[in-house]
Every structure is written in structure tokens, then in C-alpha cells.
PyMOL commands that place a pseudoatom at each C-alpha (Angstrom):
pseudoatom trace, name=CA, resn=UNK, resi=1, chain=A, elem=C, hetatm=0, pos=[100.539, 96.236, 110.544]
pseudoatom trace, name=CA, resn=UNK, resi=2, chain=A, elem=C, hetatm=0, pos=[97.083, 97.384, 110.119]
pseudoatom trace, name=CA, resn=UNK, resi=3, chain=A, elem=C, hetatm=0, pos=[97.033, 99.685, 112.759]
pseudoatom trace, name=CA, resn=UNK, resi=4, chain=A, elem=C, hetatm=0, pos=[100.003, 101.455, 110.932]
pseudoatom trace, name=CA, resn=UNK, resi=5, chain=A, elem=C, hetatm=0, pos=[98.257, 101.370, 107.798]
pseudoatom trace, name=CA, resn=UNK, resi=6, chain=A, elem=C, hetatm=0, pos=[94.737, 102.875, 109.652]
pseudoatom trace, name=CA, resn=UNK, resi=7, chain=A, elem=C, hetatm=0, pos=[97.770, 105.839, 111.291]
pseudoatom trace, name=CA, resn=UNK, resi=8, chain=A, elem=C, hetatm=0, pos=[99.371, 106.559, 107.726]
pseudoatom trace, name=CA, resn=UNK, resi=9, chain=A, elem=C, hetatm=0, pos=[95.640, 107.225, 106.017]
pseudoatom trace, name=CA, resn=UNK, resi=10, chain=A, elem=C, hetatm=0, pos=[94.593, 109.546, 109.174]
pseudoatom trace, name=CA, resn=UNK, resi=11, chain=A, elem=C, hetatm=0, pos=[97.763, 111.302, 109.030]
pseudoatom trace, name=CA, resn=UNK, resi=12, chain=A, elem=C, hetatm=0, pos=[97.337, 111.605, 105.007]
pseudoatom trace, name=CA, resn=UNK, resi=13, chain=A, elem=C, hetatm=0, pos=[93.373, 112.876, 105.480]
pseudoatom trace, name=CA, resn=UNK, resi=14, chain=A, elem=C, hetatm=0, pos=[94.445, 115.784, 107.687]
pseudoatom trace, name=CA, resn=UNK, resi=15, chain=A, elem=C, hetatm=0, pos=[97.355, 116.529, 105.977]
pseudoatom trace, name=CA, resn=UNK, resi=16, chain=A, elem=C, hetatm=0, pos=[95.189, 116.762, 102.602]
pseudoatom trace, name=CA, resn=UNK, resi=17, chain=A, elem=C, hetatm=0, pos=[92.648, 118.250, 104.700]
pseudoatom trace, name=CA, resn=UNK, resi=18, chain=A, elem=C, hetatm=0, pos=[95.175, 121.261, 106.124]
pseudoatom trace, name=CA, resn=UNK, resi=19, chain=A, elem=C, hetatm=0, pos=[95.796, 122.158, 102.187]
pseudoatom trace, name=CA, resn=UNK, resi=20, chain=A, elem=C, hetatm=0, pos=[92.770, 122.425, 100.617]
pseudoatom trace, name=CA, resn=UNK, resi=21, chain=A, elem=C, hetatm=0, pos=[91.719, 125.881, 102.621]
pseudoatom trace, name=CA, resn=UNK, resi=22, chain=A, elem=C, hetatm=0, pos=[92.135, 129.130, 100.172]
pseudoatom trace, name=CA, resn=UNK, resi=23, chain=A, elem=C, hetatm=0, pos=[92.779, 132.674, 101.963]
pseudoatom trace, name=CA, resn=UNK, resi=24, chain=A, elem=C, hetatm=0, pos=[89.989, 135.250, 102.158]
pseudoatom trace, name=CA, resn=UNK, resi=25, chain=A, elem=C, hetatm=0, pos=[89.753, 137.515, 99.052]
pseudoatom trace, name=CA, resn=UNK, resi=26, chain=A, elem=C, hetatm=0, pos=[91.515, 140.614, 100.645]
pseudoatom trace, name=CA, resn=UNK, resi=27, chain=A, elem=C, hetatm=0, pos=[90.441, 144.244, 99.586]
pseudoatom trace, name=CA, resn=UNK, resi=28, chain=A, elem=C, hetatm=0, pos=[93.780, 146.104, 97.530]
pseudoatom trace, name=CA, resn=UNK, resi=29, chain=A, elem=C, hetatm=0, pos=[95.449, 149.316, 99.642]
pseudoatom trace, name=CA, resn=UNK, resi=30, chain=A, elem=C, hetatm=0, pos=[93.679, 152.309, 98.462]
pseudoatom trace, name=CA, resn=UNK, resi=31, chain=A, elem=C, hetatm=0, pos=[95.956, 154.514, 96.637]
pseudoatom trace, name=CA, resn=UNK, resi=32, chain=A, elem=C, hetatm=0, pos=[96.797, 158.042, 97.712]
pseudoatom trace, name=CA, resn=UNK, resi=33, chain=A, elem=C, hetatm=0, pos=[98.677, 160.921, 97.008]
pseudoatom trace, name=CA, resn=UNK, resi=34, chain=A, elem=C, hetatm=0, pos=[101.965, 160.832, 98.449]
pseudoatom trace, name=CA, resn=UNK, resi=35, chain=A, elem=C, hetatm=0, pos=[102.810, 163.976, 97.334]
pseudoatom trace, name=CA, resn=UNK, resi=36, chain=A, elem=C, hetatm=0, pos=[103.615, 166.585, 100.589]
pseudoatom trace, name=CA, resn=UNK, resi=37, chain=A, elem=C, hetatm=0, pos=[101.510, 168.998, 101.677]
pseudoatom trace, name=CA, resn=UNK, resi=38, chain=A, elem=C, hetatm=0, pos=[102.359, 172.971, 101.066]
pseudoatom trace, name=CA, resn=UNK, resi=39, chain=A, elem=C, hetatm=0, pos=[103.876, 174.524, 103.809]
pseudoatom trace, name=CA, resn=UNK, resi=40, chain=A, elem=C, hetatm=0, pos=[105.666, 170.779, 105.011]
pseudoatom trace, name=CA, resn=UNK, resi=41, chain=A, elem=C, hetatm=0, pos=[109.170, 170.264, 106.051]
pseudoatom trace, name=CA, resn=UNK, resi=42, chain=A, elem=C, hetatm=0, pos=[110.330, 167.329, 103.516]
pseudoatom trace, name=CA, resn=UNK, resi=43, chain=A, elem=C, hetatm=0, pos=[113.872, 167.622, 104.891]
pseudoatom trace, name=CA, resn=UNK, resi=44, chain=A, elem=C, hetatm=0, pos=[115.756, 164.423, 105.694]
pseudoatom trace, name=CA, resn=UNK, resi=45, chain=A, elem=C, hetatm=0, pos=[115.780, 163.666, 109.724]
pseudoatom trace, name=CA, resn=UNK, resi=46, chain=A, elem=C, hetatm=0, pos=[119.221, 163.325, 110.931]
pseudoatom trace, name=CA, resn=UNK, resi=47, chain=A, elem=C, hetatm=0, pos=[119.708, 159.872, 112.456]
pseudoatom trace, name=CA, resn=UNK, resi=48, chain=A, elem=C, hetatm=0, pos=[120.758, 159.648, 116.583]
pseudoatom trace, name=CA, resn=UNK, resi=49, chain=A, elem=C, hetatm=0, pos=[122.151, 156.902, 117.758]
pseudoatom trace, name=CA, resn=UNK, resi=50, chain=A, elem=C, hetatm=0, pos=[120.545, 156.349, 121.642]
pseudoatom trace, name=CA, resn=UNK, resi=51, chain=A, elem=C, hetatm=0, pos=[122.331, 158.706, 123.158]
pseudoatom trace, name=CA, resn=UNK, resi=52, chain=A, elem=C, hetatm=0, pos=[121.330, 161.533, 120.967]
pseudoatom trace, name=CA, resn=UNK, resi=53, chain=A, elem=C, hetatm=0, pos=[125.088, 161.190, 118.643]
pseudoatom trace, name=CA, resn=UNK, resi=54, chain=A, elem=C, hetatm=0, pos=[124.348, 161.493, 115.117]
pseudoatom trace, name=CA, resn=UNK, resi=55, chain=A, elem=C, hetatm=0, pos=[125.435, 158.163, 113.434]
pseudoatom trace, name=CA, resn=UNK, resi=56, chain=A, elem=C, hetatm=0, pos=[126.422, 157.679, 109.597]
pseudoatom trace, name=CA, resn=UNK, resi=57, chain=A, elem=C, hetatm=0, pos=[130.125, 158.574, 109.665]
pseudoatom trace, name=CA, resn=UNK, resi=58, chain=A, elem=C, hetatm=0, pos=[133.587, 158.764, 111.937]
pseudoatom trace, name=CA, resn=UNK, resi=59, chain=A, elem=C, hetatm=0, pos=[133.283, 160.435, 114.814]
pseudoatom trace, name=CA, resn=UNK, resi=60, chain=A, elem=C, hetatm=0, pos=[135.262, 163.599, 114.787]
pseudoatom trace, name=CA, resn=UNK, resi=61, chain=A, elem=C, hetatm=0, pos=[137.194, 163.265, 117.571]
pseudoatom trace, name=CA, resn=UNK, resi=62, chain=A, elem=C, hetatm=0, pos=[138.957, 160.491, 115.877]
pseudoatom trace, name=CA, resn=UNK, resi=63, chain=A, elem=C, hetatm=0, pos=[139.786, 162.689, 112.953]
pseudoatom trace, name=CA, resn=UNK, resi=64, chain=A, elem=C, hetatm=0, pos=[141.402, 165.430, 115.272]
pseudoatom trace, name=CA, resn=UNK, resi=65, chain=A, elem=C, hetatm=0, pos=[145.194, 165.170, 115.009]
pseudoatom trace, name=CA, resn=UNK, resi=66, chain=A, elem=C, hetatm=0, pos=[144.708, 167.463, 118.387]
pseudoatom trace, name=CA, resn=UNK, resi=67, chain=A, elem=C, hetatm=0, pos=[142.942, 164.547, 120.329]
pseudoatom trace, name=CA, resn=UNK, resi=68, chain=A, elem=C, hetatm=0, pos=[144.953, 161.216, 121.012]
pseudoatom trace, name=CA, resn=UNK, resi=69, chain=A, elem=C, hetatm=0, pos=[142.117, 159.495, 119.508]
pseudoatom trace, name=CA, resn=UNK, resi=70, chain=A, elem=C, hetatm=0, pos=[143.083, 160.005, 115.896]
pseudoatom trace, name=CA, resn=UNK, resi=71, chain=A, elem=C, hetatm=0, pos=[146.256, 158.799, 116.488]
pseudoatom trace, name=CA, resn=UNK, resi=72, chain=A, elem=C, hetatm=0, pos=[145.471, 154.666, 115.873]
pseudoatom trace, name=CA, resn=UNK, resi=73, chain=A, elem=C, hetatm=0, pos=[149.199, 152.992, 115.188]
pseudoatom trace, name=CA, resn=UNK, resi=74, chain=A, elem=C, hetatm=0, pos=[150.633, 150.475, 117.666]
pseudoatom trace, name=CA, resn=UNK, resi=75, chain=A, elem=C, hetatm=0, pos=[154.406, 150.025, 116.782]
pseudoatom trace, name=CA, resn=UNK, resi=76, chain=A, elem=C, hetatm=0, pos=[156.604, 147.041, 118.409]
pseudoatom trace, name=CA, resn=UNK, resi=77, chain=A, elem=C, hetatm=0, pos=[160.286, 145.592, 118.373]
pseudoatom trace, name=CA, resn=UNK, resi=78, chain=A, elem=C, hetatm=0, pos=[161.922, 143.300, 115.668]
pseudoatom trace, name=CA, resn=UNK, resi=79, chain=A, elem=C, hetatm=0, pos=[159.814, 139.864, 116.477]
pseudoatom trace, name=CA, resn=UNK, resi=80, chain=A, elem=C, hetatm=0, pos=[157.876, 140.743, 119.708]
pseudoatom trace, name=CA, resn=UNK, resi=81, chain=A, elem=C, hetatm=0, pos=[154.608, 140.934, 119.992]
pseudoatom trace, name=CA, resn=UNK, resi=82, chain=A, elem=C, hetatm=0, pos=[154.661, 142.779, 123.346]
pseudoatom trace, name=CA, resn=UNK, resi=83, chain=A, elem=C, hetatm=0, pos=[152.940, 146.195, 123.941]
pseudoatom trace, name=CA, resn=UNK, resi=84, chain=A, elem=C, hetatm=0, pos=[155.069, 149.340, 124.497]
pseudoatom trace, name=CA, resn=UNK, resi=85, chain=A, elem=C, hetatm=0, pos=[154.932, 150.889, 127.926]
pseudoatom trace, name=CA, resn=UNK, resi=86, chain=A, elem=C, hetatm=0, pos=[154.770, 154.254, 125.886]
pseudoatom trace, name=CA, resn=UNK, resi=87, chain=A, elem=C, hetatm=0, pos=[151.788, 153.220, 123.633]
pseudoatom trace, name=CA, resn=UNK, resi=88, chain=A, elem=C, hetatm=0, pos=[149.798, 152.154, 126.824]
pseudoatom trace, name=CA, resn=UNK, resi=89, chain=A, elem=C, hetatm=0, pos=[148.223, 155.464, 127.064]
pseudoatom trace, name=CA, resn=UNK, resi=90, chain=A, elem=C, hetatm=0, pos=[147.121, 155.718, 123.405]
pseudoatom trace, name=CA, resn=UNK, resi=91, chain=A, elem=C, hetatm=0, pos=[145.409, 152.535, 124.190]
pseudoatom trace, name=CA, resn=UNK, resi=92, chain=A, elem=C, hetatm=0, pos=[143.902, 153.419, 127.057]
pseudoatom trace, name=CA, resn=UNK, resi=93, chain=A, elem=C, hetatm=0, pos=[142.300, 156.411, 125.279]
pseudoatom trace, name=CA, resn=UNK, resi=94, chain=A, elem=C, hetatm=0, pos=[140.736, 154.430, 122.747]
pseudoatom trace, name=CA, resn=UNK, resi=95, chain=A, elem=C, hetatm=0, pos=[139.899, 151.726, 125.720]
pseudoatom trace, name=CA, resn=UNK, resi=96, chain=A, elem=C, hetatm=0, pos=[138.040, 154.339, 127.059]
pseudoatom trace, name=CA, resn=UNK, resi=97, chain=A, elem=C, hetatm=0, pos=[136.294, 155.639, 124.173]
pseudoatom trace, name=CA, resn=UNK, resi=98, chain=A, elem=C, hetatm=0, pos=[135.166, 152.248, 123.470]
pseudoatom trace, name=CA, resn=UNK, resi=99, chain=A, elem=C, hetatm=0, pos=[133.610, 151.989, 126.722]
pseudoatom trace, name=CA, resn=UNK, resi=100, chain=A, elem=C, hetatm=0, pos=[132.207, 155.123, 126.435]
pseudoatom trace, name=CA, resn=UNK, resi=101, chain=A, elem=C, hetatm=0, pos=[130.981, 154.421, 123.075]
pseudoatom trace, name=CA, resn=UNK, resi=102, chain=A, elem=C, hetatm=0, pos=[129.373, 150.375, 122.978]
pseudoatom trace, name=CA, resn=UNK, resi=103, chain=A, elem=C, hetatm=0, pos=[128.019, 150.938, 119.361]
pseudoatom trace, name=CA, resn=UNK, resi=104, chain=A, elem=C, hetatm=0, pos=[131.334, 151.488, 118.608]
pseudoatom trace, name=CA, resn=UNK, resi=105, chain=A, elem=C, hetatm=0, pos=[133.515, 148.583, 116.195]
pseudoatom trace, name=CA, resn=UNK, resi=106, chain=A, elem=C, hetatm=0, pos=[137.113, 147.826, 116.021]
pseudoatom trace, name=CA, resn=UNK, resi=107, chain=A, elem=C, hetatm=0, pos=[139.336, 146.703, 113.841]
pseudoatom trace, name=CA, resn=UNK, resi=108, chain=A, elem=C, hetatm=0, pos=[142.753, 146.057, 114.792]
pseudoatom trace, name=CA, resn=UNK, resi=109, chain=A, elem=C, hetatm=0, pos=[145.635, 145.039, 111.675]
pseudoatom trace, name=CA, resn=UNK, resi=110, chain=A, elem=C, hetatm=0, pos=[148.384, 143.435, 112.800]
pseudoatom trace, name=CA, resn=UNK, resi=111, chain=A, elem=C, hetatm=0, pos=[151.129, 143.647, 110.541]
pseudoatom trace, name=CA, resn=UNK, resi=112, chain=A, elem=C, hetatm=0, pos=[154.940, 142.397, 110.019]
pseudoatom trace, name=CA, resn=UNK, resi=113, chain=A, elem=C, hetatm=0, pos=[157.979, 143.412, 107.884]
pseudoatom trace, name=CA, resn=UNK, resi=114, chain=A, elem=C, hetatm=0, pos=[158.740, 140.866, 105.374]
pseudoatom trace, name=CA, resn=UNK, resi=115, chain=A, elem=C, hetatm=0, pos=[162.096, 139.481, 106.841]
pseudoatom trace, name=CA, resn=UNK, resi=116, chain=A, elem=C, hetatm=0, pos=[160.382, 136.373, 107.977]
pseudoatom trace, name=CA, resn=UNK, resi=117, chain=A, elem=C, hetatm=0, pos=[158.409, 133.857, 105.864]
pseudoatom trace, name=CA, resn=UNK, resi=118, chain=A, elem=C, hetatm=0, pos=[154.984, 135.000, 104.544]
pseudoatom trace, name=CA, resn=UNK, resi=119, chain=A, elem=C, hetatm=0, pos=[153.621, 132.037, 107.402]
pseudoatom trace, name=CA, resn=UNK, resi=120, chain=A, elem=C, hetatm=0, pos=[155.542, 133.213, 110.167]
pseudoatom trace, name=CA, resn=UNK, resi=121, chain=A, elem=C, hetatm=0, pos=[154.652, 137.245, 109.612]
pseudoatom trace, name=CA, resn=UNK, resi=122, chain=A, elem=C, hetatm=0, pos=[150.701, 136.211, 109.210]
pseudoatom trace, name=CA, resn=UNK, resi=123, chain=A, elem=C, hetatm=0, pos=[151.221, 134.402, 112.815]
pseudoatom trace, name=CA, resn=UNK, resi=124, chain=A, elem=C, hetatm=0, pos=[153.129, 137.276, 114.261]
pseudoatom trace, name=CA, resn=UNK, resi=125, chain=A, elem=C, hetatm=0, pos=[150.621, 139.911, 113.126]
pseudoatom trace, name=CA, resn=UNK, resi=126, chain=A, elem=C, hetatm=0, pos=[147.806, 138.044, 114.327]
pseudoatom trace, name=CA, resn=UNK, resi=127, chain=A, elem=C, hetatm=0, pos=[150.081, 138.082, 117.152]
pseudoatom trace, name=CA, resn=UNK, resi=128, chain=A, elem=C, hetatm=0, pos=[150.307, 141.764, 117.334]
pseudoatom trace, name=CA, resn=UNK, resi=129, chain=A, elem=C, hetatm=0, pos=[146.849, 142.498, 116.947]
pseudoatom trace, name=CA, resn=UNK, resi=130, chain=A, elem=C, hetatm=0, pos=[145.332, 140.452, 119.565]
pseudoatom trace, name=CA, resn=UNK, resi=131, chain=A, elem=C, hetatm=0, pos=[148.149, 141.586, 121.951]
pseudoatom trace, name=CA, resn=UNK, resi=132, chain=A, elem=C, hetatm=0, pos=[146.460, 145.375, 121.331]
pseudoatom trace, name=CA, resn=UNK, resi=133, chain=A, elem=C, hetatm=0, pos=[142.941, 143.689, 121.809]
pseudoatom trace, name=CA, resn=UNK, resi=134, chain=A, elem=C, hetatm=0, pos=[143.794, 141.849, 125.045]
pseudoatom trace, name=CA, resn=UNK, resi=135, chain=A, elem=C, hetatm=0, pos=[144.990, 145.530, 126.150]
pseudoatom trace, name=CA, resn=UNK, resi=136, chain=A, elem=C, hetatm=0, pos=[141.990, 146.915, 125.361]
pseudoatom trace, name=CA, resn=UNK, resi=137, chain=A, elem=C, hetatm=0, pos=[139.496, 144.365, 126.835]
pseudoatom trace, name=CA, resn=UNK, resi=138, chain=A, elem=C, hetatm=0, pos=[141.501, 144.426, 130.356]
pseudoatom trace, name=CA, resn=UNK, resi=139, chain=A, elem=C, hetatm=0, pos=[140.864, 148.119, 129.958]
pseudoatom trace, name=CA, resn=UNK, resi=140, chain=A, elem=C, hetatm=0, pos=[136.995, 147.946, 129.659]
pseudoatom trace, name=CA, resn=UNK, resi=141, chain=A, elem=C, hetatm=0, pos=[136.129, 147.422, 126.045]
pseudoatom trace, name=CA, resn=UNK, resi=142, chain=A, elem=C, hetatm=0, pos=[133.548, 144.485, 125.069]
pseudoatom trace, name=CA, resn=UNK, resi=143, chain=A, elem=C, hetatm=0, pos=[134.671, 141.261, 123.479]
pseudoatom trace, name=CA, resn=UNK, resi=144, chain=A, elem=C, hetatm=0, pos=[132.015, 142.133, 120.787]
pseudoatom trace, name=CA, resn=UNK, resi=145, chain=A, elem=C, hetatm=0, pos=[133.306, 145.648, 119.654]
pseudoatom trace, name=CA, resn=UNK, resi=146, chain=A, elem=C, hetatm=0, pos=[136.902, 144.246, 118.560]
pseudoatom trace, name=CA, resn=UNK, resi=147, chain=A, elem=C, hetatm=0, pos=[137.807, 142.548, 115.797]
pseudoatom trace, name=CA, resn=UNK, resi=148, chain=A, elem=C, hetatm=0, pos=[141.947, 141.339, 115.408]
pseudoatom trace, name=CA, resn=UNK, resi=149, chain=A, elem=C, hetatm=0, pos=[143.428, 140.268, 112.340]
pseudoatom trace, name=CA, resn=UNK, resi=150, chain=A, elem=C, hetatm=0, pos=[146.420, 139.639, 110.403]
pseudoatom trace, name=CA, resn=UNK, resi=151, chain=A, elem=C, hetatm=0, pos=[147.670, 141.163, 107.436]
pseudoatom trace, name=CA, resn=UNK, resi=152, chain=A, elem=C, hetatm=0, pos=[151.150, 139.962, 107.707]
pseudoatom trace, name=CA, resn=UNK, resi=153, chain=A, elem=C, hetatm=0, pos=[153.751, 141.531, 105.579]
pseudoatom trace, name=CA, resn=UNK, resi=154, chain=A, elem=C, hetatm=0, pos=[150.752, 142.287, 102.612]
pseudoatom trace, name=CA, resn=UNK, resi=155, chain=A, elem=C, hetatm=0, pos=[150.199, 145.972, 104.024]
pseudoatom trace, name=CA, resn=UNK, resi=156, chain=A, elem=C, hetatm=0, pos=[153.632, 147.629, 104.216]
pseudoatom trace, name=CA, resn=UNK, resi=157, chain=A, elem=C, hetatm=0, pos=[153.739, 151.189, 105.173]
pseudoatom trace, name=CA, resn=UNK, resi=158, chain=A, elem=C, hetatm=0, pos=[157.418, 151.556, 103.425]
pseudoatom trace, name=CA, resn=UNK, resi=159, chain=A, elem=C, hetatm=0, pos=[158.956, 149.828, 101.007]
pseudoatom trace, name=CA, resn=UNK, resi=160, chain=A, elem=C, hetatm=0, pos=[162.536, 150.191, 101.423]
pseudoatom trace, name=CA, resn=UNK, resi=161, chain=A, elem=C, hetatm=0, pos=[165.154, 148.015, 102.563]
pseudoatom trace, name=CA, resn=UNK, resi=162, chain=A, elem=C, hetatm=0, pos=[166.544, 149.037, 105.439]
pseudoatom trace, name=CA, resn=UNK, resi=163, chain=A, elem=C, hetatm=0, pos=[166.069, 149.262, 109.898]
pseudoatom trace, name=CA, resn=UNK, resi=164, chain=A, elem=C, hetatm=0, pos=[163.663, 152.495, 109.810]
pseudoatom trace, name=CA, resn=UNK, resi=165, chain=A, elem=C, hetatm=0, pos=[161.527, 151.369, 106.822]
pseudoatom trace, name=CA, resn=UNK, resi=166, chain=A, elem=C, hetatm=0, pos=[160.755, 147.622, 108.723]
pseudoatom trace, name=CA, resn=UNK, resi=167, chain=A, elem=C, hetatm=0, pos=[160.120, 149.329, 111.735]
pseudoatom trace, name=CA, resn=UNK, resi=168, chain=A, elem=C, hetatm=0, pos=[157.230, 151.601, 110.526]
pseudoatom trace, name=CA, resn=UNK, resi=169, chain=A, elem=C, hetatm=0, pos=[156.072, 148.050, 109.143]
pseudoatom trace, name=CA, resn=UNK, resi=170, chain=A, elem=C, hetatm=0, pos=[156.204, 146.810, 112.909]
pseudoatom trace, name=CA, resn=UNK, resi=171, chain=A, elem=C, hetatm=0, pos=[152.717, 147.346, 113.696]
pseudoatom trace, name=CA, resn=UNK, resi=172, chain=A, elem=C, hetatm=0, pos=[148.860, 147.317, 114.731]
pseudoatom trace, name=CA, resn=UNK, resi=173, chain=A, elem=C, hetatm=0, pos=[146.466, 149.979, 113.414]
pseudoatom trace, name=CA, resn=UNK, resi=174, chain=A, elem=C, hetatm=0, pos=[143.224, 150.257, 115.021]
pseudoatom trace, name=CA, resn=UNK, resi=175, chain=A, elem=C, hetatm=0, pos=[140.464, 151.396, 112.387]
pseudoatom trace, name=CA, resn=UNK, resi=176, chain=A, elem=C, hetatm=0, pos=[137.045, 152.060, 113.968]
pseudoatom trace, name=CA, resn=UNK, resi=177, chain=A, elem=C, hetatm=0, pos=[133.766, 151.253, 112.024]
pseudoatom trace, name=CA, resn=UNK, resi=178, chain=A, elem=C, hetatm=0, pos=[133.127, 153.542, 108.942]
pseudoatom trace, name=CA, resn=UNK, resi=179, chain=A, elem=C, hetatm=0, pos=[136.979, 153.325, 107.934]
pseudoatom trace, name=CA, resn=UNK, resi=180, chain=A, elem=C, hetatm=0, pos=[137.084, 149.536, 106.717]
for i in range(1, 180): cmd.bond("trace and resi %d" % i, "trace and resi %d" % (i + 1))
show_as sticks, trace
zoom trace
């Protein structure tokens, strides 16, 4: 008991010891003109990603309706979740552009028309989406440049009531980074 009491005061000496020190007075930043000097270039410098790219904005390849890039839609059958032989190479496209590209980010929407409950069309999109990003990472892309979510039925692309209206609503949409 004593020999705690004797290890509580040391520890409480060099605690109280440890907080009495004050910092060293420290001399204030001179102040100086900031203004530029005649003659200098006070243009902003464009930024480069590392390998020379400028960054801050969508590539424009993926704006080009002449490169398969900009096209980003996914669409799939009444209740499957399965990719399309014929969108394999638009996903191989952007597969490679992600690999080409590992700054790049990913979103992929899955979405639903809203013939099944709200429940079962947030599964199936999630569903959908992860079924592109699966595609995608077998292809090359990183785990960490994909995102997949759901949207359900919440994002239709029609309205209407009828076979071609749900089946524009059939989908996932890949969005890179900039665009969400």
C-alpha cells in the first residue's frame, strides 16, 4: 500500500513537472510585399495529373459521342441481372480505360422498372450494378476505382407505362468522377 502511494506521488511530480515548461518567445514572420513583380507571369498553372493529363474536369474522350467511351448505359432483360453479350465490348472499353487511367473513379447505378416492389428493385439494381463491376474488375480495373450502387426504380429514364418505356429503365449507367 505504501509503495503505491510513494508510485502515485512520483507519477504526479513528473506529470506536474512535464506542464509547467512555457515555449520560447518566437520572433513574428516579417511582412512583405506580396504584390508581383513587373514583367511576371501571374497566370494560373494548369494542374497535371502524373502522367502529364490535365486534371479538373471529364476527360474528353468520354464526352465524344464518336468514341465508345461516352457511351456509359448497360441495359438487361425483364428480371436478370446478367450482362449482354453485345454490351461486353462497351465494357471492355471502359475496362480498359480504367486500367489505363488508375486515378480514374467509377460509379456504376443500377436501376429497375417499378413492376416489382420498391425492396425487390433496390436488390435487383444493386444486382445490376455489381454484375457491370464484376465485368469490369475481371477485365483489369482496380477494386478501388469502382463504386456499385442501387437506385432501384427512384431514377427512371421514362415514365410511361408500357414494354419499351421499362426497358430503357432496365439498366446500369457508369458515371466517371467529375459527373456525380
Amino acid at each position: 500500500m505504501h509503495l503505491r502511494l510513494l508510485a502515485a506521488a512520483f507519477t504526479a511530480a513528473v506529470f506536474a513537472a512535464g506542464c509547467t515548461t512555457t515555449p520560447d518567445e518566437q520572433t513574428p514572420a516579417p511582412v512583405t510585399d506580396a504584390k508581383p513583380k513587373p514583367g511576371a507571369d501571374t497566370k494560373p498553372i494548369a494542374r497535371v495529373d502524373v502522367t502529364g493529363k490535365p486534371t479538373g474536369g471529364v476527360d474528353p474522350r468520354l464526352k465524344d459521342p464518336n468514341n465508345i467511351l461516352s457511351k456509359r448505359t448497360v441495359f438487361f432483360e425483364f428480371d436478370r441481372f446478367d450482362v449482354k453479350e453485345s454490351d461486353r465490348p462497351l465494357i471492355e472499353a471502359h475496362a480498359r480505360y480504367l486500367r489505363e487511367n488508375p486515378n480514374a473513379k467509377m460509379l456504376i447505378q443500377g436501376n429497375a422498372d417499378d413492376r416489382g416492389s420498391r425492396e425487390y428493385n433496390v436488390g435487383l439494381g444493386q444486382r445490376r450494378s455489381d454484375s457491370v463491376k464484376k465485368m469490369l474488375l475481371l477485365l483489369g480495373a482496380k477494386e478501388a476505382q469502382i463504386e456499385s450502387v442501387s437506385l432501384g426504380e427512384e431514377k427512371p429514364a421514362c415514365s410511361d407505362q408500357n414494354e419499351d418505356c421499362w426497358a430503357k429503365n432496365r439498366r446500369g449507367e457508369m458515371l466517371y468522377g467529375g459527373e456525380y
